[in-house]
Every structure is written in C-alpha cells, then in structure tokens.
C-alpha positions in Angstrom: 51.8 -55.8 55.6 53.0 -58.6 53.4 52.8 -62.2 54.0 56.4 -62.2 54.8 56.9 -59.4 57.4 53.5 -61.2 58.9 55.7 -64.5 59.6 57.6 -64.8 62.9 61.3 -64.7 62.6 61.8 -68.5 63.0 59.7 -68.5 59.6 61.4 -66.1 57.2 64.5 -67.9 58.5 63.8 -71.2 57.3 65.4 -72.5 53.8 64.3 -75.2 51.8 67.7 -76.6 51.1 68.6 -76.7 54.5 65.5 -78.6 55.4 65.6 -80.8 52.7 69.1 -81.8 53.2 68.3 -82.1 57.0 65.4 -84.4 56.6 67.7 -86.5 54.4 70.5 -86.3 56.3 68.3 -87.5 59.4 66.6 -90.5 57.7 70.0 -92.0 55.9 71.7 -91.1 59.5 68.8 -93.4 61.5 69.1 -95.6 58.4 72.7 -96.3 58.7 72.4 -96.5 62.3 69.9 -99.5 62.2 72.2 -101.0 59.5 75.1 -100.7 61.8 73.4 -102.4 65.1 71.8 -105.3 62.4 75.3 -106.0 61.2 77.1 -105.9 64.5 73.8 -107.9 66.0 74.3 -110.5 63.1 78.0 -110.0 62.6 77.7 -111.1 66.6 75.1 -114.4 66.6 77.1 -115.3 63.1 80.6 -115.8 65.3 78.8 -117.5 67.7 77.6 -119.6 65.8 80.3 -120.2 64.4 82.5 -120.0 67.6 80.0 -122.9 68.8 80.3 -125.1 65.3 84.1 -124.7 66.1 83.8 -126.1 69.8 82.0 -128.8 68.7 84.4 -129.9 66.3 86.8 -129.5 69.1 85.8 -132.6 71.1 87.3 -134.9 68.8 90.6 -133.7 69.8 90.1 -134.7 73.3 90.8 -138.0 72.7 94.5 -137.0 71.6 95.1 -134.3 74.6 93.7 -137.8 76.5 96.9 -138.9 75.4 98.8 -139.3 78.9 96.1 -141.7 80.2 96.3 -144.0 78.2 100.3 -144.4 76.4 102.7 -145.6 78.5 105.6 -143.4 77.8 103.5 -140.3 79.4 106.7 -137.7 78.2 106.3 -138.5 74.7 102.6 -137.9 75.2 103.2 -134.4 76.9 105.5 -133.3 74.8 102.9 -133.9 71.8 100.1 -132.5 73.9 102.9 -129.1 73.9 103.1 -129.4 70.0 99.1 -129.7 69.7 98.8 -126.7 72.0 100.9 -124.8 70.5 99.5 -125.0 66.8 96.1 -123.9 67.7 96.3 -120.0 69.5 92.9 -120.6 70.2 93.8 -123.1 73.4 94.0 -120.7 76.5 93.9 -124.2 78.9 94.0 -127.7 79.0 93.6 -129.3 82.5 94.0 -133.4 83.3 91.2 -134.8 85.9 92.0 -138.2 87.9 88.8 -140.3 88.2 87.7 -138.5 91.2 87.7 -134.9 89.5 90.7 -134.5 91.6 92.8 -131.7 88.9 96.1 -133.7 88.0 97.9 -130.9 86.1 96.9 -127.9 83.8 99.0 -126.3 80.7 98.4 -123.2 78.7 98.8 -122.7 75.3 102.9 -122.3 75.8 103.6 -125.0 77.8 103.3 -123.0 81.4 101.8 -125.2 84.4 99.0 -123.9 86.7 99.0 -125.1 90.2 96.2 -124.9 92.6 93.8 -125.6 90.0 90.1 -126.5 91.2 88.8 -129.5 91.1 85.8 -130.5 88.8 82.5 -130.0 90.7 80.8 -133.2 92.0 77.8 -132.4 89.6 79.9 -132.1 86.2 82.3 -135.0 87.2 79.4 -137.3 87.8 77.8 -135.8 84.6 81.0 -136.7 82.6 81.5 -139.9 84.1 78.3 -141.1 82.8 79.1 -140.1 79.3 82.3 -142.6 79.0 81.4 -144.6 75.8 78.1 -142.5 74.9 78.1 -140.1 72.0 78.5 -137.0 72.4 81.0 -137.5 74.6 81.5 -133.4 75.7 80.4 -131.1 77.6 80.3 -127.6 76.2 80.1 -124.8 78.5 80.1 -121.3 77.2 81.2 -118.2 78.7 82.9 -119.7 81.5 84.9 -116.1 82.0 84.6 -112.9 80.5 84.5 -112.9 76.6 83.5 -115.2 74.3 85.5 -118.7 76.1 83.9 -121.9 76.0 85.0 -125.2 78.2 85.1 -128.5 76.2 85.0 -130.9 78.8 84.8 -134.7 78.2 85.6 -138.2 80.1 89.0 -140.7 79.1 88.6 -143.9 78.8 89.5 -147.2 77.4 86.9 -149.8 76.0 87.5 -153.6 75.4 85.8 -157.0 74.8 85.4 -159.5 77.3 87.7 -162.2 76.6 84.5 -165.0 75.2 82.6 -161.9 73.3 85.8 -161.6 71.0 84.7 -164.8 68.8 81.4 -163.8 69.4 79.5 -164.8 65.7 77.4 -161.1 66.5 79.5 -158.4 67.6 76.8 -156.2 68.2 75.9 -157.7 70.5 79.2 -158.5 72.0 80.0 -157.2 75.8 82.3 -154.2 76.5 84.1 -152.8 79.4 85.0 -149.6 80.2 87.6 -148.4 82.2 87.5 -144.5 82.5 90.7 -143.1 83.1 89.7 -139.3 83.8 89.1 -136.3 82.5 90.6 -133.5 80.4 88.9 -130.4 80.0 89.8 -127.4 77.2 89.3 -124.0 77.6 89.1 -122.4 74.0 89.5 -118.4 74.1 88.0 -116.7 70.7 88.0 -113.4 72.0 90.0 -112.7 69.4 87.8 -112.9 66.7 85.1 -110.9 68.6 87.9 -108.3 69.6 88.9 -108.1 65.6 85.1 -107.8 64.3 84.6 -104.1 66.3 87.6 -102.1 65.1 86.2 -103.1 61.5 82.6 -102.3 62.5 84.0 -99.0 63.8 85.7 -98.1 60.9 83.2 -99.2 58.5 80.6 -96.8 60.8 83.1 -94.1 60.1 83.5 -94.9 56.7 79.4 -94.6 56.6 79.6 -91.4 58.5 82.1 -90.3 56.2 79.7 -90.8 52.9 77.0 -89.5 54.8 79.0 -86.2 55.3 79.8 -86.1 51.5 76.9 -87.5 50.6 74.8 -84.2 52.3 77.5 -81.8 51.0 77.1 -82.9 47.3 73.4 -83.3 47.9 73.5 -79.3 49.4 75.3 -78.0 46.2 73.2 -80.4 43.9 70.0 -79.0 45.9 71.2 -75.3 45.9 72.1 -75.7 41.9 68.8 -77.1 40.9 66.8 -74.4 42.9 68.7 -71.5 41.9 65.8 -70.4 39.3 63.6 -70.7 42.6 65.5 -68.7 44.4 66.2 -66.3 40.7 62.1 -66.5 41.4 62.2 -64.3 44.0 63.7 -61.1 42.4 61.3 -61.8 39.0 58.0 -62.0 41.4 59.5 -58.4 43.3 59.6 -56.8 39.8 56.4 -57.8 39.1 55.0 -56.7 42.6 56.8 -53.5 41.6 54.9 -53.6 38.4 58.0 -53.9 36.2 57.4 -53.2 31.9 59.4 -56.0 32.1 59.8 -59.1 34.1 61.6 -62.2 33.2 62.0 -65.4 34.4 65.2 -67.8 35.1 65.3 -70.8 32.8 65.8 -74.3 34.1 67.1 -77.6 32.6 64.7 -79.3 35.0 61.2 -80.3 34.2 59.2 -79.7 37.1 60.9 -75.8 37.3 60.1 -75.2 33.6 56.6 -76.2 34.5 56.2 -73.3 37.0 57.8 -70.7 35.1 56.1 -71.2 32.1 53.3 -70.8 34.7 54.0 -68.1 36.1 55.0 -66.5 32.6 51.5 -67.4 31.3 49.6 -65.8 34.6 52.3 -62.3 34.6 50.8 -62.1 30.5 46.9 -62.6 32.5 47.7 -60.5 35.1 49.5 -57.2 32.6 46.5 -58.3 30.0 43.6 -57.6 32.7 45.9 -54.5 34.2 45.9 -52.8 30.9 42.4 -53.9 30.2 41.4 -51.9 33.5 43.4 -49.5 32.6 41.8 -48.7 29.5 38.5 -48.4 31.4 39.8 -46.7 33.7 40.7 -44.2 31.4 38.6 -44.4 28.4 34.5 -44.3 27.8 33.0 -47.3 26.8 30.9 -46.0 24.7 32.8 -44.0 22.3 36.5 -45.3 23.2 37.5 -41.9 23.4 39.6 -40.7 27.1 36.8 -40.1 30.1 36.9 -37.2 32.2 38.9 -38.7 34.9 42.2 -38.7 31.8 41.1 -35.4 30.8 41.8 -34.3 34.2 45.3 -36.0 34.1 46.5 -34.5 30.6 45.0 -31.3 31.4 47.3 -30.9 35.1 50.4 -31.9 32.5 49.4 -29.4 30.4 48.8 -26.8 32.3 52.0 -26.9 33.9 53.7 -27.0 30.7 52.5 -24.0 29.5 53.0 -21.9 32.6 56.5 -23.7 32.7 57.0 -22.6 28.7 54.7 -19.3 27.7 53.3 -22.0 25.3 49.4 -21.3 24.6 47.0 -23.9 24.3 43.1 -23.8 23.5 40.3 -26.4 25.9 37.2 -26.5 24.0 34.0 -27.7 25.7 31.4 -29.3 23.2 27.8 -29.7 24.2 25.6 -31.3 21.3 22.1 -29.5 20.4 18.9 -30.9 21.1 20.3 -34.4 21.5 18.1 -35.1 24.5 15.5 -35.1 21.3 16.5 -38.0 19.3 16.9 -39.6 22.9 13.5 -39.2 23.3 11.9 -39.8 19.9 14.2 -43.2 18.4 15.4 -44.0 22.0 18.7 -44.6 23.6 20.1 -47.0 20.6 19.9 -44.1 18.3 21.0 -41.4 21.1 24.3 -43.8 21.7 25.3 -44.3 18.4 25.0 -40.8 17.7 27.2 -40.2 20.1 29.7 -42.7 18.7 29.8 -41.3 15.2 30.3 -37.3 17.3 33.4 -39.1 19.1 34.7 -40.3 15.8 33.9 -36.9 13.9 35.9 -35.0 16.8 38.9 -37.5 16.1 38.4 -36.2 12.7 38.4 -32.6 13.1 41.7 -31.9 15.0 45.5 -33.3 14.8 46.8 -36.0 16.0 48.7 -34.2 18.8 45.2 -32.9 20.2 43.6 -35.1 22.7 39.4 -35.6 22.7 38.2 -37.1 25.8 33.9 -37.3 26.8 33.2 -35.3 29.3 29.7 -37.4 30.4 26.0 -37.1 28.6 26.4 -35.4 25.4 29.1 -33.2 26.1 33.0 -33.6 25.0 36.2 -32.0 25.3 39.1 -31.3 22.8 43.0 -29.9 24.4 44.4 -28.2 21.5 48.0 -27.6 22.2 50.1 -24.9 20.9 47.9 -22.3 19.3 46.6 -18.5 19.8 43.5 -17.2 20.4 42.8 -17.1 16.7 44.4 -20.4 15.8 42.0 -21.5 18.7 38.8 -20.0 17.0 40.0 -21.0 13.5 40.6 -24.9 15.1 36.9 -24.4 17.0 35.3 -23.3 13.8 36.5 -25.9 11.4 35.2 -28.5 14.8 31.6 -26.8 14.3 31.7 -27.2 10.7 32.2 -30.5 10.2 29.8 -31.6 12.9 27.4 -29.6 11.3 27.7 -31.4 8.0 27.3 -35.1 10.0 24.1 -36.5 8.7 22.6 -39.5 10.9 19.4 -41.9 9.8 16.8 -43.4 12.5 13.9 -44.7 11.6 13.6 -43.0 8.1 14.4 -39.7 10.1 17.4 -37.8 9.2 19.1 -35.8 12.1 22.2 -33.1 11.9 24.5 -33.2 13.9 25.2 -29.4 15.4 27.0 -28.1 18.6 27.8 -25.5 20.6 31.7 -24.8 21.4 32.8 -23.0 24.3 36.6 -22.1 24.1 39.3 -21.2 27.2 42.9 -20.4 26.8 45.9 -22.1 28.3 48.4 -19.3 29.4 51.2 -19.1 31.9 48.9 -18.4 34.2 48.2 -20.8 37.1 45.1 -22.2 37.3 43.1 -25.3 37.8 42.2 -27.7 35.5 38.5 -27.7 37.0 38.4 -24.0 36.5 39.9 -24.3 33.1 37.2 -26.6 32.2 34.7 -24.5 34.0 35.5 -21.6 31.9 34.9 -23.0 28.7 31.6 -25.0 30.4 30.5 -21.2 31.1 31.7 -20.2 27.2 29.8 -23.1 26.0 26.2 -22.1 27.8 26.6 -18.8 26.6 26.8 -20.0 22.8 23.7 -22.3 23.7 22.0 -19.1 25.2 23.0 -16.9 22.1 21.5 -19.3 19.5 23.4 -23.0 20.0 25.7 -24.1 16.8 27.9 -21.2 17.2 31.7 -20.6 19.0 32.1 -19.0 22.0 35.4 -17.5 23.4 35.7 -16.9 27.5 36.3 -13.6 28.0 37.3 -12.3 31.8 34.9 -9.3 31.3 31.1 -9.3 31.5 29.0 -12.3 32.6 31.1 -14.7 32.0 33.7 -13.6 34.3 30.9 -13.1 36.9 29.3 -16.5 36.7 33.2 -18.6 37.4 33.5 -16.0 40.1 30.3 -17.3 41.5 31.1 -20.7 40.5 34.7 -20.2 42.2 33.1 -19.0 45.2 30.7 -21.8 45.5 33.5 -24.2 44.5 35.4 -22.7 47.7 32.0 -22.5 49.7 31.7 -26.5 48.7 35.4 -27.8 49.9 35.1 -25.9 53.4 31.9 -27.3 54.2 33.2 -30.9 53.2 36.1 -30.0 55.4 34.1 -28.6 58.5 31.1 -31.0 57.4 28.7 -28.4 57.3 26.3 -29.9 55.0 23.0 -31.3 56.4 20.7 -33.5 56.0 16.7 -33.4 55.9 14.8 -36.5 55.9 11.1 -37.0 54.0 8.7 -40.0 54.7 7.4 -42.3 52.4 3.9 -43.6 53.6 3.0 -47.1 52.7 -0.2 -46.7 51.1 -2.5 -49.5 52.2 -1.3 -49.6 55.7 -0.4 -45.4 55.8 2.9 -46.0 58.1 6.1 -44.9 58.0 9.4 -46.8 58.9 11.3 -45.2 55.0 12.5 -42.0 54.5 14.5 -40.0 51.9 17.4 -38.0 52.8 18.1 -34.7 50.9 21.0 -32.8 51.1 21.2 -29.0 52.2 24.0 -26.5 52.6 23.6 -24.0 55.1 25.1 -20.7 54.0 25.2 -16.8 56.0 22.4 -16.0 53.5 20.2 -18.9 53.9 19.9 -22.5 52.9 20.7 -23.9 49.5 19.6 -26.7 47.6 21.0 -29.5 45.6 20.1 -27.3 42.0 22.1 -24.5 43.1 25.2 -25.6 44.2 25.9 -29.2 42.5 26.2 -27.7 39.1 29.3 -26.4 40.0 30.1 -29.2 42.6 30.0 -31.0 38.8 32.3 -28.7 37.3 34.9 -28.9 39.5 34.9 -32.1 40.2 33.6 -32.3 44.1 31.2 -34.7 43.2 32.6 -38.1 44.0 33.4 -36.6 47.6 30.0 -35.5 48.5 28.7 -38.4 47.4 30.9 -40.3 50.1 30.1 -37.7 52.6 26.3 -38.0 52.0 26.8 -42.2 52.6 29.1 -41.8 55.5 26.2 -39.1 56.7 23.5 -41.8 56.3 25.0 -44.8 58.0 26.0 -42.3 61.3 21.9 -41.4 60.7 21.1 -45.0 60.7 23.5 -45.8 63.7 21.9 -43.2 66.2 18.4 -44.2 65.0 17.7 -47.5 64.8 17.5 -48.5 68.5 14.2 -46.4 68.6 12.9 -46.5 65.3 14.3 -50.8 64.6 12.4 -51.0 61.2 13.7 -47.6 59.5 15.1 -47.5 56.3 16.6 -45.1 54.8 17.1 -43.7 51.0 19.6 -41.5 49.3 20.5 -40.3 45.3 23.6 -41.0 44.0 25.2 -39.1 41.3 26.7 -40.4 38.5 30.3 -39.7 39.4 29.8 -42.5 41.8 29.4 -44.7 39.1 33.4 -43.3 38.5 34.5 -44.1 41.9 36.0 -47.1 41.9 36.7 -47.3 45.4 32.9 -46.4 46.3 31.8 -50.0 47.1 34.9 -50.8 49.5 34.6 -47.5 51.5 30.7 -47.8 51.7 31.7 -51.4 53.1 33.9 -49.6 55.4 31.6 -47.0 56.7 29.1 -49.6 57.2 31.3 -51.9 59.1 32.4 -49.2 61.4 28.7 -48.4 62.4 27.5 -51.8 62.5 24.7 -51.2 59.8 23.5 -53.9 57.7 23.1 -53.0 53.9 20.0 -53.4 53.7 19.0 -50.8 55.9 20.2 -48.3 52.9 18.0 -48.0 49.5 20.6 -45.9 46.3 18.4 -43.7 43.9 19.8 -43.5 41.3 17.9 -41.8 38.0 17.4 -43.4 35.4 19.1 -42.0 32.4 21.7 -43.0 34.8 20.9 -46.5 34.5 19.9 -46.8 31.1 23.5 -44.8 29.6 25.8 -46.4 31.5 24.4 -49.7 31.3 27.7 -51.7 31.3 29.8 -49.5 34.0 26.6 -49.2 36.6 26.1 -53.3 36.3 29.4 -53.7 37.8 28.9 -51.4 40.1 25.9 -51.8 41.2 26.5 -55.8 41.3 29.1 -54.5 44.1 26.5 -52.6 46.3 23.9 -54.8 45.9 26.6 -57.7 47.4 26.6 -55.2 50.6 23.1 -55.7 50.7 22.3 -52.1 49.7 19.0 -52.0 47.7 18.4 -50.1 44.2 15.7 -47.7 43.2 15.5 -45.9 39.8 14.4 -42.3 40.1 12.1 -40.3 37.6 10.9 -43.0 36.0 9.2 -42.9 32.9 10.9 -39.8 31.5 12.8 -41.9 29.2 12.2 -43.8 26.2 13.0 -47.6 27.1 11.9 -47.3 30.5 10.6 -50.7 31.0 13.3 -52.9 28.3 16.2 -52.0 31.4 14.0 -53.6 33.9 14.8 -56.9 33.4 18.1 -56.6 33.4 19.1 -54.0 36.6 18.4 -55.7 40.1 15.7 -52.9 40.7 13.7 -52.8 44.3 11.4 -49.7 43.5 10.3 -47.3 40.8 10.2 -44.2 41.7 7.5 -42.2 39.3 8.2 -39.2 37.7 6.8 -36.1 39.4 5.6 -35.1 36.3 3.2 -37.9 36.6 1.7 -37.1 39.5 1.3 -33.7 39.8 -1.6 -33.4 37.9 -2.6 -37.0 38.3 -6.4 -36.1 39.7 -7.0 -34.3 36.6 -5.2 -35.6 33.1 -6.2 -38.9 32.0 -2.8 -39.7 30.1 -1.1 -39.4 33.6 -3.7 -41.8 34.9 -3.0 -44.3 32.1 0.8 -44.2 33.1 0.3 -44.6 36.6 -1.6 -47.4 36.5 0.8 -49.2 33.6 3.6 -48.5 35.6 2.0 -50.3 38.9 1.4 -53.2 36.7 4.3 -54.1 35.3 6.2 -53.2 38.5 4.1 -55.6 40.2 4.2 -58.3 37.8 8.2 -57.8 37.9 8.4 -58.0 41.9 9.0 -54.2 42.1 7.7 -52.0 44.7 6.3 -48.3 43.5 6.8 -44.9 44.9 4.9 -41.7 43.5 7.0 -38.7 44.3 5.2 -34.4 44.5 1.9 -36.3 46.4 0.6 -32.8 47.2 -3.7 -33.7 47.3 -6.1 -36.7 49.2 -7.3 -36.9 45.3 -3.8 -37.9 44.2 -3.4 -40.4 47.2 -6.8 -42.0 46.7 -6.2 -42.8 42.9 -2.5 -44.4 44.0 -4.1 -46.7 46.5 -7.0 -47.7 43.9 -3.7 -48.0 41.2 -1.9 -50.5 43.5 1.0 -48.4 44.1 3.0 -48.9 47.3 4.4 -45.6 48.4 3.8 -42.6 48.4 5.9 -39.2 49.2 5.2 -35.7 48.9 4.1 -32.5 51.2 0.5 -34.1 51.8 2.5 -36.9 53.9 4.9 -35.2 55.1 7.8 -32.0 54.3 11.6 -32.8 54.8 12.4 -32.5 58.6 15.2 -32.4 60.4 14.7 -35.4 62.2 12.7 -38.4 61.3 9.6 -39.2 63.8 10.3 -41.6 66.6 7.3 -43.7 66.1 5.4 -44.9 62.6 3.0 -42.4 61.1 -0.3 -43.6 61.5 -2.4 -41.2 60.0 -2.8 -38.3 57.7 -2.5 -35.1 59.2 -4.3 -33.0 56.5 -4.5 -29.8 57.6 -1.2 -30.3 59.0 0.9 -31.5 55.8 -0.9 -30.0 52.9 0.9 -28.6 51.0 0.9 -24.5 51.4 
C-alpha cells in the first residue's frame, strides 16, 4: 500500500493552494478587521474630540444668544438670535432661564417655540450662578440625549464699577458689581457627523472586502501558476515509480522549483545509475564479466521458444575446464581466478557475436550458439576446444594449458526445459571428462546418456514433489564441547525419504544443481530449522543449531529478508542458527558472499566455514569474513591418531583459530585416540559417530558423557 492510499480521505483531499490561499485569506481578513475597529475606534474619540473642541469654542457665543437680557429693544435681539440660529445647523435648542432657573422661552434651530420646557435643576442653576464673572463661564454637558448632543450652559450677566472705583488710580483693584440676569443654555446636535463617518466606514469595509476577494483570486491563479511544475511533478515521479526509460521534469522560471527539479533530476540519474549497476550484477559474474547462470536461464527460455516457435536449430555447449582444481591448489586462488578470467575472454573469442557465453559457477561455462546443425554445432564446439587448448598461462615460473571438455545439446522444436537442456549437455560434458577430458561430446538420446537425464529427470521430479508435500527430513548430530563433553549444538543434515530407502545429500543434489532446485531447498532447509528451533527450545533453552548452505544461496537475493521472515514468524532469535558454508565458497565468491553474509550476520545468524584447510589460502580469508568456527577437514582427522602431518595441522589450525577469537570443530571423530589428542590440541568441538550418529531428534537434556560402546562407530 502506498503512502497515499494509507492517508485518510480528509488527507488526499487537501491542496496546497487552497490552504495557502486560505491561511492568507484568514490572516489579511483578521488583519483588516482589526484595522477596521482601530479606525472606527479612532475615527470615533477623533470626532469627539473634536465635537468637544467645537463646544468649547461654543461658549463664546452665549454672550450674543444672551442678547435679550441685556438690549432693550428685546425684538431686535430675537430676531438676531433667529439669524444666529439659523446659520449654524448644528443648534438643535436654545432655551432662556430667569434668575430663578425658572425656563423663560426655548427656540430651535428654525425659529419654532417649545413650551413646557423644564426648569434648570436647583443643583446646575446654583452651579451657574456662581460662575457669573469667573472664567470659564460654561457648563458643558455631554450626551444629554441619545447621540452625540452636548448642553452649553452658562450664566448672563452685566458687570460694572462702582461709581468712586471709576477714577480709581489702580483698576485692578477697582470694585465690580454684578448683576446676573439669567441663563441661556445651548443644545448642540453633531449626530450628524457621527451618522456621516459609518456609511464611509462601511463602504470603505466593503471596498477592503472587495480587494480581499480579488486579492485571494489573483493570489489563487498566481499560486496555481507558479506550482504547476509541482503539480507537472506528480506525473514525472509516477513514471519513474513505473520505472520509465525516460522521465522528465517540468521547467520553472522560479528559483526555489528549479532547485528541486534539478534535485530530483540528479537523484532519478543516482537512482537509474545504481538500478543498472544491480542490474549488471544481477545478471553478470563478477569475476569474469561474462552473463551468470541466473541470465543464461533467461536467454535460454527465449530461445527455446523461438526455435520450437520457428524449426530454427540452435547448439548449448557446456564447458568444464580440466584439472583446474590443480593450479587452485598448487599457485592458489589468485592464479585459479585469473585463469578463469583469461577462459571467459578466450570463449568471447571463439564464437560470434550473436552467441551468448554466460559462467555457469566454479570452472564451468556455457556458450548458446544460435542457428546451426548438428555439424555446424560440432564444427563451432571444435574450433571452442582448439583455441583453449592453445591458451598458455604463467604462475610462478609454471606454465599451464588451458584444456576443456565440451558437452553439446541441440535446440530443436521440441519442448523442453531449459534446466534439462543444460542438464543434457552437463551429462555430454562428463562423458568427454570420462572418455579422456579435452575432447567434444554430442548428447545422444540412446545409450547412457539418455539413461542418466532420465534418472536425473526422475529425481528432478522426485525433488519438486517432496518440496511440494515437504517430504524431506531432517537428522540432527551433536557436537560435544570438548573440555566440558556437553551438548546444547547440533548439525542438521538433510534426507529424502524415497519407496526404496533413504537418500543422501550426494545423490540427489547434483541434480537438484542441475535443474536449478537449489535455491528452494535451501529455503526449505532454513524454514525447517527455525520450526526445529521453535518446538525445541522450551526444553532444551541453550540449543543451537547448524545447517550448510549451498552456494546458490549466495544467488538468492531475497535469502536474507525471507530468513528474517521465517524467523520473525517463529520468534527465534538469530543467533540461535550457525550457516556452514565451505570454504571454496567463501574464498571464490569473496565479493558477492561479503554482502551477503554482512546481511545474515545483521539477523544475528552466525558463520562457520566448512572443510577447512582443503584450500590453498585458508588462513589469508580469515581476517576478512566474520567467521565464528572452523570446521576441520575430515580428511584431517580421520587418521589423526596415526599421521604426524595431520597432527601438525590440527594443532596450527587451533592456534591461529584461537589467537583469531574462532571456535574449532573437528568433523569424522570416530576413536577416544582422536578425541584425546583434540582436547590436548585446544580444539573446542568435536563431532563424529564416537559422540554421537545423526538422530531423528536431538536429546532433551545435555550429554554428559561418552557412551563408548554405545556410539562407536560400527
């Protein structure tokens, strides 16, 4: 399941643009908002301010609407009180108070009279009284109604000099009298203003809410412009998920997008580099470059179809190199590998360009030779023989020539597999070894050879149902610590159980190899082992277990992650499971069994090299493989009581295993003698029938002594 498809639906909904634009939308809205209540907040304290700076200027017109009090034609005075009113709108009253606060008579601003007026309070008209000749003057009262109205109230009066104060030499200080003739009080209405300022804020906050509408609709298609290479993005990254030939990438005029295309250009180049990298090693031998068996498969298939498609007749030819385990074990591996490399490059050599050469593992190769007869085919394989025969190679002032044996099967229209193809011309090949090695042989459907792929077909056949209807089985042998002579480690070896008896590995792998059933019993041996491990480790807690792998596991891949799988399903830790592997094995394949080894051993699985000392650089590997134990050639051992040479390397190997933190196991343990000169050598295990024969199920409880009679060997 993808990321995507793992989101909830609220999730996979969302867009970018719309949440952009409505996080900006939402923070210029709140914006404008604020800036709308501050300007009608100020826009309000600023009129009254104002409204207030007005009213005060107001009081010294009181004096003239004071007029009536104090002229003597009082309708003259009136009718200019009328004109005064009616210049200034913002008059809504003007009332006329006799001494007492009594109301004499109250106009509005056109001329109209009020009757019934109230009276001034007794508090304000004693208040007013006692501001005759002060300064202010006024009273200003604000909000006397609804609105913003203010009353300017204020005393009238007339001041004089006593008669002798008049020629008074300081007139400061000269007596007045006042004579207060009443009051007048204004009521100023400015509603007006304040009713004028919220239409205008209103249609300014509409104006706002306008530009914020255009403002969000031009930011949307400015938005969805400049992402379009994101959203472009999308279809380029499903290309490459699809693993496109081709992807490309929208341009952008924008900075930041150029910056993650070129990105994401430069990792798509990583990303095809490394895939055809692994693809080459997935297909190809490191050691010779040439196409690995797992290819050959692949071409073959195509091949084979296209000939029974056609009538076309094609020619596999299997080539085993003679006596190459000998300059193995004589200059060492160096030497053996770049033998090999120059036999690769001498194959290239030998047949066209349309042919296809691929290693078949070890010293063996295979050639596809497409469109010829049988005698083409023997003319092609003889021309291959010849000029491998004439390859000189020089080691160590040694010179070696290269010769082969050729084993030839012919592509017809009929159907076949390509695993029995290539066991028929295995089967030609090991009859030219068995007739005297450099030499061609043909597979013919008559005689032996015919009989041995029947056998090999049968057990082929025999193989697949008992991986099917798991039929193999498993015996388990102990491994006795020497110096303590328990057991808690055991070996599993595989069996196949058959109408006719039991077979062993030797018999029936050989053509597991063939036909390319390797890899799976491999996986069913693991998934066999962890069950094992599962069902016996609540009554045997310190058990370990050990099993060989083959070296098509090295060519699974997917090994390490089902091994993880298996493991995880049981609820087996990895180090509960010791892998034998041997140790041409490790030594050959150096660079393909450090990765994958590097992967087991991160599962906790530990390592243990099998048949060692039967090679050349045994010990130079040793510091470089994350070995656990050695487990000593057979040949060692078996005549360990009695050949000093065998002594010598039995006690070299326990040194140097110990001094490299490396536990020891002798294998074929069949005498006390043999035992005895293992504990005196240091070595820590030991296995064989004198300690034990493969069972069918390991003992419940640690072994804590040697049954002699019992386990020797018969």
């Amino acid at each position: 399941m993808t990321p995507t498809e793992q989101a909830p639906p609220s999730a996979r909904n969302r867009s970018l643009v719309r949440e952009v634009l409505g996080v900006q939308l939402a923070i210029t809205a709140i914006g404008g908002l604020i800036a709308v209540a501050g300007l009608a907040w100020t826009s309000g304290a600023v009129v009254r301010d104002n409204l207030e700076h007005w009213a005060a200027q107001w009081a010294s017109e009181l004096n003239e609407l004071g007029a009536p009090f104090y002229l003597d034609d009082a309708g003259a005075a009136m009718l200019d009180v009328e004109r005064f009113l009616a210049k200034y709108p913002e008059i809504e009253r003007v009332t006329w108070y006799d001494p007492d606060g009594r109301a004499l008579v109250s106009l509005d601003g056109d001329g109209n009279t009020f009757v019934d007026t109230e009276p001034l309070d007794a508090a304000t008209a004693t208040e007013l009284a006692a501001r005759a000749g002060l300064y202010p003057p006024y009273l200003l009262t604000q909000n006397v109604s609804p609105g913003q109205r203010y009353r300017l109230s204020g005393p009238i009066w007339t001041e004089s000099f006593a008669g002798d104060a008049l020629f008074s030499s300081d007139p400061a200080a000269a007596a007045t009298s006042v004579n207060r003739l009443g009051f007048v009080s204004v009521d100023l209405d400015f509603s007006g203003y304040e009713d004028a300022l919220w239409p205008r804020l209103a249609m300014a906050s509409g104006i706002l809410l306008l530009l914020l509408g255009i403002s969000w609709a031009c930011g949307r298609w400015f938005l969805k412009s400049a992402l379009t290479p994101l959203s472009d993005l999308e279809h380029s990254l499903a290309d490459l998920a699809a693993e496109a030939q081709t992807v490309r990438f929208p341009s952008s005029p924008y900075t930041e997008l150029r910056a993650i295309v070129v990105a994401l250009e430069d990792t798509t180049r990583a990303l095809q580099k490394r895939e055809r990298r692994l693809l080459h090693l997935a297909n190809h031998d490191q050691l010779t470059g040439l196409a690995n068996r797992h290819r050959l498969v692949a071409e073959l298939d195509t091949e084979l179809a296209r000939c029974a498609d056609s009538g076309a007749r094609s020619a596999l030819f299997f080539v085993d190199l003679d006596q190459f385990k000998y300059v193995n074990d004589t200059c060492g591996h160096a030497a053996g590998d770049h033998l090999l490399q120059l036999a690769a490059q001498q194959l290239r050599y030998a047949v066209r360009a349309e042919d296809f050469v691929a290693r078949f593992g070890g010293d063996e190769f295979v050639v596809l030779v497409r469109n010829v007869s049988r005698n083409d085919a023997r003319t092609a394989a003889t021309k291959v023989l010849e000029l491998m025969r004439g390859l000189k190679h020089v080691e160590r002032e040694q010179v070696f020539h290269l010769q082969c044996s050729i084993g030839v099967a012919l592509l017809h229209g009929t159907k076949i597999s390509s695993h029995e193809i290539i066991a028929q011309a295995d089967i030609a090949c090991r009859s030219a070894k068995a007739h005297g090695r450099n030499r061609v042989e043909i597979y013919s459907q008559a005689g032996k050879q015919s009989e041995q792929i029947a056998d090999d077909v049968a057990t082929m056949n025999r193989l697949r149902a008992a991986l099917e209807t798991d039929r193999f089985e498993l015996l388990y042998q102990p491994l006795m610590h020497v110096t303590t002579r328990t057991v808690s480690h055991y070996e599993t070896l595989l069996r196949l159980p058959t109408d006719t008896g039991v077979l062993r590995p030797e018999s029936f792998l050989p053509a597991a190899f063939r036909f390319g059933l390797m890899a799976d019993i491999d996986r069913w041996v693991l998934k066999r082992v962890v069950q094992s491990l599962a069902e016996l480790l609540p009554s045997m807690p310190e058990l370990k277990l050990s099993t060989n792998l083959s070296g098509f596991a090295f060519e699974d891949e997917g090994l390490a992650d089902y091994l993880r799988d298996v493991l995880k399903d049981h609820g087996i830790e990895g180090n509960r499971l010791i892998l034998e592997i041997t140790e041409q094995l490790a030594v050959r394949f150096a660079a393909s069994t450090d990765r994958q080894l590097a992967m087991l051993r991160d599962l906790g699985c530990q390592l243990a090299i099998d048949d060692f000392g039967s090679g050349y650089s045994s010990f130079s590997y040793l510091k470089r493989l994350p070995v656990d134990f050695l487990k000593i050639d057979g040949a060692f051992i078996k005549s360990l009581p009695r050949d000093k040479v065998d002594q010598a390397m039995v006690r070299m190997v326990g040194e140097v295993a110990r001094a490299a933190g490396i536990e020891t196991v002798a294998e074929y343990v069949n005498s006390a003698a043999t035992f005895e000169l293992l504990a005196k050598y240091g070595i820590d295990y030991a296995q064989g029938y004198y300690i034990g024969k493969p069972m069918a199920q390991p003992l419940a409880s640690n072994v804590t002594r040697i049954d002699r009679h019992a386990n020797r060997a018969g």
